[in-house]
C-alpha positions as CSV (number, residue, x, y, z in Angstrom):
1,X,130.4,17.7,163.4
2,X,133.1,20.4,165.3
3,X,132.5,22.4,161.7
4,X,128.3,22.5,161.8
5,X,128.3,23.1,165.1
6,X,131.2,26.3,164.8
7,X,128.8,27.6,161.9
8,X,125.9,27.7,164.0
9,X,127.6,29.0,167.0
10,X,128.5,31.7,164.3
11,X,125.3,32.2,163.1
12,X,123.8,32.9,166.3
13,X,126.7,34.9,167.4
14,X,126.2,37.7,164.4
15,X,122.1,36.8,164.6
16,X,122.5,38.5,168.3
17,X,125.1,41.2,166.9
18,X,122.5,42.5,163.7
19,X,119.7,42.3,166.7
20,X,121.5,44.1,169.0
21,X,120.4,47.6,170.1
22,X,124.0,49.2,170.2
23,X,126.3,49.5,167.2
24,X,128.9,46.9,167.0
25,X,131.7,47.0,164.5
26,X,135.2,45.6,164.3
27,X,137.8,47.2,162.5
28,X,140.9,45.0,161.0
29,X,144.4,46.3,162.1
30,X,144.3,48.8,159.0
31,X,141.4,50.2,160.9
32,X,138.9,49.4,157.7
33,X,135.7,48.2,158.6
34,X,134.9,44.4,158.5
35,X,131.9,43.9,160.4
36,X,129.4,46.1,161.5
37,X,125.7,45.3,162.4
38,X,122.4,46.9,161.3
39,X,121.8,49.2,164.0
40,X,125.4,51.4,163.5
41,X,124.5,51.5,159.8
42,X,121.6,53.0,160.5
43,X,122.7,55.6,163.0
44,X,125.8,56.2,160.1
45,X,122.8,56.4,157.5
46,X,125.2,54.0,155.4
47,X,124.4,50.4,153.7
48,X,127.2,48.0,153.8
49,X,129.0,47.9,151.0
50,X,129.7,51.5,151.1
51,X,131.7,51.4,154.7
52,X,133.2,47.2,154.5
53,X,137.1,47.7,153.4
54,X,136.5,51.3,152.1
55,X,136.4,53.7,155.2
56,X,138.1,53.6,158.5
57,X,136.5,54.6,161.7
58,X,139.0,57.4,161.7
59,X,137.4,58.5,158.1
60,X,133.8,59.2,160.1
61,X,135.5,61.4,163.1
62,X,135.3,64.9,162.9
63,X,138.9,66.2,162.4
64,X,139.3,67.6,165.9
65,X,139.2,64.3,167.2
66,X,141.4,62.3,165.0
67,X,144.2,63.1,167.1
68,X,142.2,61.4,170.2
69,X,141.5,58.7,168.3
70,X,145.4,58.1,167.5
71,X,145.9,58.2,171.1
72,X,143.0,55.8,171.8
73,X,144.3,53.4,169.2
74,X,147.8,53.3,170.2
75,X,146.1,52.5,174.2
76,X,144.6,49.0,171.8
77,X,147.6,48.6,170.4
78,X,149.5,48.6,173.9
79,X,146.9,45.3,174.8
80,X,144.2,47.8,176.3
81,X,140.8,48.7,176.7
82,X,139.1,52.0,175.5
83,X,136.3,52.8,177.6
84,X,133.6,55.0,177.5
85,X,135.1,57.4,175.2
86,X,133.3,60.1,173.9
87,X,133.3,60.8,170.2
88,X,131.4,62.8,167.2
89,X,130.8,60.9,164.3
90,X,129.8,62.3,160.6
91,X,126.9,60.4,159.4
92,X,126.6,60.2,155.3
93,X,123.9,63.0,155.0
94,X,126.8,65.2,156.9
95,X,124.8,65.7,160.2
96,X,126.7,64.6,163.3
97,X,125.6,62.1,165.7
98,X,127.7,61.7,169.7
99,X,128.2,58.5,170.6
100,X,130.0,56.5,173.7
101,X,133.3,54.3,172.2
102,X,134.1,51.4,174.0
103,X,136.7,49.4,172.4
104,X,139.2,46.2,172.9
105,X,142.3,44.5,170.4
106,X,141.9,41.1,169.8
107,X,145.9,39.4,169.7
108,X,146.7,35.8,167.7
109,X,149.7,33.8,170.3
110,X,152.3,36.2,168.7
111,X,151.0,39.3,170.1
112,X,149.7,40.5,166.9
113,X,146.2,42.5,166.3
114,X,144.3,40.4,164.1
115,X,141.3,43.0,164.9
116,X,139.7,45.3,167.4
117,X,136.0,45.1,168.5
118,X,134.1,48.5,169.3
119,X,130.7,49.1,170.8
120,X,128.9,52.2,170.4
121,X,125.6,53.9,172.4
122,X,123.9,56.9,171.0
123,X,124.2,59.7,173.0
124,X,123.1,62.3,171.1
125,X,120.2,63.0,172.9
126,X,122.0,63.7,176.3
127,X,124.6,65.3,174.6
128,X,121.7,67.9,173.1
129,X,120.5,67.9,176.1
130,X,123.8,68.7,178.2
131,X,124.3,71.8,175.5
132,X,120.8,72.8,176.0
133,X,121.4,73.2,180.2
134,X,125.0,74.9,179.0
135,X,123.7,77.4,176.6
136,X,120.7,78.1,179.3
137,X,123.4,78.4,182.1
138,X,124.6,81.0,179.6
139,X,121.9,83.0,179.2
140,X,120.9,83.1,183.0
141,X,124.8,84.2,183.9
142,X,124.4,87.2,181.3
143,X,120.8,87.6,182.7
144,X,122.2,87.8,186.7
145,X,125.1,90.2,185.2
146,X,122.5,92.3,183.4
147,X,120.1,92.5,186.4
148,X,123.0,93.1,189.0
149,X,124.2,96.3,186.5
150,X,120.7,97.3,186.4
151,X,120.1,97.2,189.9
152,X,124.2,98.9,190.0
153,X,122.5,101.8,187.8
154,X,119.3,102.0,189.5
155,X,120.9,102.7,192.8
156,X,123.2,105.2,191.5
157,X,120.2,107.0,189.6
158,X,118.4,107.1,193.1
159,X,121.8,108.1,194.6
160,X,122.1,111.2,191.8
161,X,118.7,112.3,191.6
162,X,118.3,112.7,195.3
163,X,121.2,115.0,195.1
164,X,120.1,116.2,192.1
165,X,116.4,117.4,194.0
166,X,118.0,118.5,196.9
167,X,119.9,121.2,195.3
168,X,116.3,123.1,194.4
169,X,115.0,122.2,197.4
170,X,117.8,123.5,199.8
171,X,117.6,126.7,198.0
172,X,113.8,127.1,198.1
173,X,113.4,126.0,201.9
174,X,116.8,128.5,202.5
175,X,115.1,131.7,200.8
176,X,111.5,130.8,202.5
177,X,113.0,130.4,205.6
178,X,114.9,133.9,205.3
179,X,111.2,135.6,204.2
180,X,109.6,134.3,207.3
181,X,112.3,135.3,210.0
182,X,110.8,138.7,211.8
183,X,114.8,139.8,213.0
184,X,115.8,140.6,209.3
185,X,114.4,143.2,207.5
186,X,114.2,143.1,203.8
187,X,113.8,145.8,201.2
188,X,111.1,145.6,199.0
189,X,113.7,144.8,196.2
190,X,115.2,142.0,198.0
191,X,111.6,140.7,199.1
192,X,111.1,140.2,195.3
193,X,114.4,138.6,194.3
194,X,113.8,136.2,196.9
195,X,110.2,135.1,195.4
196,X,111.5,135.2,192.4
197,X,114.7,132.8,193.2
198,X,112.0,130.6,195.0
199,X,110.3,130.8,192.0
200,X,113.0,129.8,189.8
201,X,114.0,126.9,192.2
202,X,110.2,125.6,191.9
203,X,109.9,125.6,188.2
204,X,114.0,123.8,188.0
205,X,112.3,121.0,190.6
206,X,109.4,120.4,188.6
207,X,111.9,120.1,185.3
208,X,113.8,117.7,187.1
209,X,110.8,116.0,188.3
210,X,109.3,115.4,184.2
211,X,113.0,114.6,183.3
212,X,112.8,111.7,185.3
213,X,109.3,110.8,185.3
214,X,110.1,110.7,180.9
215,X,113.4,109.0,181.1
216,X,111.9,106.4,183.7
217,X,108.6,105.6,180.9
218,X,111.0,105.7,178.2
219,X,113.5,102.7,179.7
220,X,110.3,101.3,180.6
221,X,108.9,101.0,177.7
222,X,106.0,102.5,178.2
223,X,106.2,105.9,176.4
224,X,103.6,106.8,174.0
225,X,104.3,107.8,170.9
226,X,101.2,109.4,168.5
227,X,102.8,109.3,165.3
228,X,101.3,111.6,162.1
229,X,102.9,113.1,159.0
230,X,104.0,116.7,159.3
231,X,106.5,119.2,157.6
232,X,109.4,119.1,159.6
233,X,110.4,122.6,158.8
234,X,107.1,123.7,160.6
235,X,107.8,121.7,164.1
236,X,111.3,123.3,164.1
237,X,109.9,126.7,163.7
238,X,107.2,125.9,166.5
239,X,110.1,124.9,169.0
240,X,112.6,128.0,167.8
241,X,109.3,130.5,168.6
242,X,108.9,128.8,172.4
243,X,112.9,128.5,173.1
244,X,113.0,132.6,171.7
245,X,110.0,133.3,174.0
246,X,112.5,133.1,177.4
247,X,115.6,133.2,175.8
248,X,116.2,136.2,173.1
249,X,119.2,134.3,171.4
250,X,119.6,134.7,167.6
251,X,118.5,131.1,165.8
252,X,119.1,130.8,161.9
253,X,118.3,128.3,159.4
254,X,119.7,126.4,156.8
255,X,117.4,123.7,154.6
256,X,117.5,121.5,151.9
257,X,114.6,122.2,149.2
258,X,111.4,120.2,148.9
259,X,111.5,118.3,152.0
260,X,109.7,114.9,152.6
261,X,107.0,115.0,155.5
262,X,107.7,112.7,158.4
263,X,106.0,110.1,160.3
264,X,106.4,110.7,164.0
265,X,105.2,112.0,167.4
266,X,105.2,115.9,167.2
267,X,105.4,116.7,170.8
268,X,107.9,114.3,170.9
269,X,110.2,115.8,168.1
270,X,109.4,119.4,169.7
271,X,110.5,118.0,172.7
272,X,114.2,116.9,171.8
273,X,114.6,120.2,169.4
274,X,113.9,122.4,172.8
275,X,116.4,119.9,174.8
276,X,119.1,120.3,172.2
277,X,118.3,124.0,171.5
278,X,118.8,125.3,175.7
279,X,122.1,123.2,175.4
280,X,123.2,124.9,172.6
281,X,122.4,128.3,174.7
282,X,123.5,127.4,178.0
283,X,127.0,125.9,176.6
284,X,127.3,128.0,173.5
285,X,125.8,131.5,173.9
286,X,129.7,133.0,173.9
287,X,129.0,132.2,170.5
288,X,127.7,134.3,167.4
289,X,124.1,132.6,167.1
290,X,122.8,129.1,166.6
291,X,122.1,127.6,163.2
292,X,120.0,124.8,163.0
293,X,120.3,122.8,159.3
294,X,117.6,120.1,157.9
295,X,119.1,117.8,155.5
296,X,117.3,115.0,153.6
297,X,118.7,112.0,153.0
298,X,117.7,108.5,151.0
299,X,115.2,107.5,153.8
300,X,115.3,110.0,156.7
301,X,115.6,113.9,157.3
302,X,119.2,115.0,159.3
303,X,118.4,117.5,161.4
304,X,121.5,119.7,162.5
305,X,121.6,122.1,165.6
306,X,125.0,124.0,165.5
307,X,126.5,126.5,168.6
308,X,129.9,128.6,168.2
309,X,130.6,128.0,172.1
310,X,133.8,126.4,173.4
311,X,133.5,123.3,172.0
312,X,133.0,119.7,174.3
313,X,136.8,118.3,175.5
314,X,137.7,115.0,174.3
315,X,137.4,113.6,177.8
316,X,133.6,114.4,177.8
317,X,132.3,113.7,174.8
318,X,131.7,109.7,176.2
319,X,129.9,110.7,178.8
320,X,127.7,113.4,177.1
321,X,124.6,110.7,177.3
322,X,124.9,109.0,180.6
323,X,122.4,110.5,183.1
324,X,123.1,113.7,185.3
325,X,126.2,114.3,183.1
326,X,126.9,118.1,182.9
327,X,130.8,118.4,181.3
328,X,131.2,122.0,181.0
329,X,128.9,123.1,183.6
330,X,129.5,125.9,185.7
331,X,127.4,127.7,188.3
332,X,125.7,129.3,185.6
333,X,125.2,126.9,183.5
334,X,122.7,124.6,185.2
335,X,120.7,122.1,183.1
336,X,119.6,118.8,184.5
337,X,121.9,116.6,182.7
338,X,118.9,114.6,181.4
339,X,118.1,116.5,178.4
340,X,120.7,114.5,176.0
341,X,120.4,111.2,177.6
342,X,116.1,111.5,176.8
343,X,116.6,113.0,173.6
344,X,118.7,110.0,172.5
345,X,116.0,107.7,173.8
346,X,113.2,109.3,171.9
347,X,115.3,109.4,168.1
348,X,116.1,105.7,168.8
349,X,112.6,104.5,169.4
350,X,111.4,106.9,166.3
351,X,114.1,104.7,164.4
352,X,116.4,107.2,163.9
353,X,120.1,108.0,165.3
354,X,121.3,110.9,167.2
355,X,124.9,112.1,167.5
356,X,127.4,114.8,168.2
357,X,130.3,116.6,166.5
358,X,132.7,118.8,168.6
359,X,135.2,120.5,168.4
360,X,137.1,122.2,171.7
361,X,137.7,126.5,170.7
362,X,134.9,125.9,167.4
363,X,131.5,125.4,168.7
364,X,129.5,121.8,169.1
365,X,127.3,120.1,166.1
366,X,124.2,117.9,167.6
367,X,122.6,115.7,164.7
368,X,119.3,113.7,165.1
369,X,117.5,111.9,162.2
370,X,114.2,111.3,161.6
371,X,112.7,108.2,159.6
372,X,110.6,109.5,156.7
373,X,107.2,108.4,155.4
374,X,107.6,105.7,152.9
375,X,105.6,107.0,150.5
376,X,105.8,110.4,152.0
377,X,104.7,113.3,150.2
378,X,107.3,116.2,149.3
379,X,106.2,119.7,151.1
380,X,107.2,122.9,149.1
């Protein structure tokens, strides 16, 4: 009677394990499988014979948790309980699944591990979801430490642009003043270098003013561009005839034969020749002349604008594109420091790359490519 009843008992025992909505398993002191019910094998994607006496629970850990598994098997061996123990497990298909362990030894009268019973929950879900909140806690840290640089920059743009404005200003409001006062006399000569200093002043304001006003569209995104095919040679020539027009410099050239066209905005392009062109004169004009060289290569044209002035120090070349930057400037040599940093801006949203070669005592080298058509036409 004791056995029939002990067989039911048993039947109802692993009837409730195989309905059971957590994995159960129990592992023989070997740590090989013996038991396990029907919903671990289907987290582990295994049937039964493939796991029963021919894998451990160790053999499903991933290997940077095998040593806490030692550990946690020593604490059963030690007549302990594991609880709530968090591992990953490697499913048969190779995916990974994170589970809770809970775990207990069961001891004959000698002390001796006849087997250990575990208990697994699926936790994959709040796992995925606890990586989901960390990678988002990421992206909003790098987001604060982008928008505090931002607003970092954006203070010290404000900070060097007003100084930047008042310098024009202070002159112009200086040599008004001086025209208007009735105790000093002016000669007729002086009269007109004064006009024409306030004049000068006006014109460097109002550059300073489209600086800005470009830079601030182009970081904004909203420059744009009206992009057609042209001869490059021709836009170069165009910008050489204005730049020669104010300042009578000596400009040569230097091009490769049969030229591709190239797709981009003209004005544009002119735009970052002239910037690159009254460097090369206002940093350079010690020099000889400036030659300017048009290279093609597999997918763009290299153009090359080339002074023989004094060369850019070491210690300034990393700074030559951050805004209001003037290395070598003297009192003379008065650009706004924006022409490089907007010239760099308008090759990169072409596509293309601009750089620079120096060399202190030798002259400077400032490069600038320009995306080609891809079936662009060659232009004799």
């Amino acid at each position: 009677m004791n056995y029939f009843r002990d067989r039911i008992d048993n039947e109802r025992l692993d009837n409730f394990f195989q309905n059971a909505l957590i994995g159960i398993h129990f592992l023989n002191p070997e740590r090989f499988f013996i038991y396990i019910n029907e919903y671990e094998l289907s987290l582990l994607g295994y049937n039964h014979d493939e796991l029963i006496g021919k894998k451990r629970f160790s053999d499903i850990v991933i290997p940077e948790q095998k040593k806490r598994f030692e550990a946690h098997w020593n604490h059963i061996l030690n007549k302990k309980t594991v609880q709530n123990m968090e591992y990953t497990l490697v499913c048969k298909s190779g995916q990974t699944i994170d589970i809770l362990l809970n775990a207990a030894g069961i001891f004959n009268n000698k002390g001796e591990l006849i087997n250990t019973r575990g208990i697994i929950i699926n936790i994959s879900q709040r796992k995925n979801l606890e990586r989901m909140i960390q990678r988002k806690n990421i992206q909003l840290d790098i987001a604060n430490k982008k928008l505090h640089e931002k607003n970092r920059l954006k203070s010290e743009f404000i900070s060097k642009a007003a100084h930047e404005l008042r310098t024009p200003l202070t002159s112009i409001i200086g040599f008004a003043q001086t025209l208007l006062m009735d105790d000093i006399e002016l000669s007729p000569q002086e009269h007109s270098e004064f006009l024409k200093m306030i004049l000068s002043e006006g014109k460097r304001l109002n550059t300073l003013i489209s600086d800005m006003m470009d830079l601030s569209k182009i970081e904004l995104g909203i420059i744009s561009l009206q992009y057609e095919r042209f001869d490059p040679v021709s836009i170069i020539k165009e910008a050489v005839n204005i730049f020669q027009e104010t300042n009578h410099f000596p400009v040569n050239f230097k091009t490769d034969e049969n030229l591709p066209s190239v797709y981009a905005d003209k004005n544009r392009l002119k735009q970052v020749i002239m910037n690159v062109l009254n460097n090369a004169y206002l940093y350079g004009k010690n020099g000889s002349d400036i030659l300017i060289t048009l290279k093609s290569s597999s997918d763009s044209i290299v153009v090359g604008i080339h002074d023989k002035g004094p060369g850019i120090s070491t210690s300034d070349l990393p700074h030559l594109f951050d805004k209001f930057y003037r290395g070598r400037t003297t009192d003379k040599t008065r650009g706004s420091g924006l022409g490089l940093p907007i010239s760099k801006e308008i090759i990169e949203t072409h596509g293309g790359k601009l750089w620079i070669q120096s060399t202190p005592g030798k002259g400077t080298s400032v490069f600038f490519s320009i995306p080609v058509q891809n079936h662009g036409e060659t232009i004799n």
